[in-house]
C-alpha positions as CSV (number, residue, x, y, z in Angstrom):
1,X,-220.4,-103.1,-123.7
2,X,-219.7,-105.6,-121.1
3,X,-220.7,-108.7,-123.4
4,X,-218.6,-107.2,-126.2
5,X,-215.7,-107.1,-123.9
6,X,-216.3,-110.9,-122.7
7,X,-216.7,-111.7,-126.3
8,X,-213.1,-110.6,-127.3
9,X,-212.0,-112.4,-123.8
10,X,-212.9,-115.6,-125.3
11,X,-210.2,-115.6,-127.6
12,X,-207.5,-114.2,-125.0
13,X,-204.7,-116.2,-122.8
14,X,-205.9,-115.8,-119.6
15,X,-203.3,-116.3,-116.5
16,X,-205.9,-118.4,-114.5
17,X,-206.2,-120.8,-117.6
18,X,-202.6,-121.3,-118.0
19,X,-202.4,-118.5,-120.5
20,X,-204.5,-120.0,-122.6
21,X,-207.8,-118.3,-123.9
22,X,-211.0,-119.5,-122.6
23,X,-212.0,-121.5,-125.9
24,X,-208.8,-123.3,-125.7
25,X,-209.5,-124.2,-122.3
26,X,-212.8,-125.6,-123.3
27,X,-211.1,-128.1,-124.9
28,X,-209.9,-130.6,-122.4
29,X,-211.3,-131.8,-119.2
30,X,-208.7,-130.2,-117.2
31,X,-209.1,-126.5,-119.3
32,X,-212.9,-127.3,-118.4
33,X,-212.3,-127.3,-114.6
34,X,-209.9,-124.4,-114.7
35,X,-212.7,-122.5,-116.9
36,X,-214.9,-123.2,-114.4
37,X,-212.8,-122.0,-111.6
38,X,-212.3,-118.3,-113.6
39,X,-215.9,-118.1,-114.1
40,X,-216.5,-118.8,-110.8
41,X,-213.8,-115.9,-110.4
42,X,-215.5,-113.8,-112.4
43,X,-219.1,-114.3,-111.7
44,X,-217.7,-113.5,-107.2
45,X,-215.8,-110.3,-108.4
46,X,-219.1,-109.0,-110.0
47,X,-221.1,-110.2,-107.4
48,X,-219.1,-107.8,-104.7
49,X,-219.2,-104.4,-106.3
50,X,-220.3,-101.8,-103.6
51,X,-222.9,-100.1,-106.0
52,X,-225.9,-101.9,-106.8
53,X,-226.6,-100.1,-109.9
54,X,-223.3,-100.7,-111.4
55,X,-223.7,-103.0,-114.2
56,X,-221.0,-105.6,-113.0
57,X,-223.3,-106.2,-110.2
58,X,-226.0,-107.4,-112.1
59,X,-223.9,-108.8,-115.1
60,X,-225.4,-112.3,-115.8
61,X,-222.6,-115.0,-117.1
62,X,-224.7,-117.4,-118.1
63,X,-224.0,-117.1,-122.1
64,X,-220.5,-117.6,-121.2
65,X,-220.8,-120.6,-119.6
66,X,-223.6,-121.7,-122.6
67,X,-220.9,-120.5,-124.9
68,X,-217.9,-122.8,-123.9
69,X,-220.1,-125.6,-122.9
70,X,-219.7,-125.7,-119.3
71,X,-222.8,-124.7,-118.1
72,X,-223.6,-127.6,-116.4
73,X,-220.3,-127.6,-114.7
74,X,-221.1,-125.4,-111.7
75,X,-218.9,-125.0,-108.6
């Protein structure tokens, strides 16, 4: 469910990216940074859910990051 929801997030504006979707952002070396920054984001708001064995918690973001060719962009 999760990775289907991320999927369709790909191809959505997103505030943090100057409303513009993920795989636009990939696109330039400034969208890059920012698309780092929202992973980063989302990768910390996951990280600080208060039950363990919610599936946020352990949600790995790695094939998003694989996905839009940032992965060795790490903050």
């Amino acid at each position: 469910m999760l990775d289907k929801q991320y999927r369709a997030a790909l191809d959505e504006p997103a505030p943090m990216l100057g409303d513009r979707s993920p795989r636009q952002a990939a696109r330039t070396p400034a969208g890059r940074e920012k698309l780092v920054i929202w992973l980063k984001f989302l990768e910390n708001r996951s990280r600080n859910q208060t039950d363990p064995t919610d599936p946020m918690a352990t949600y790995d973001f790695g094939w998003l990051r694989r996905e839009l060719g940032v992965e060795n962009l790490r903050r």
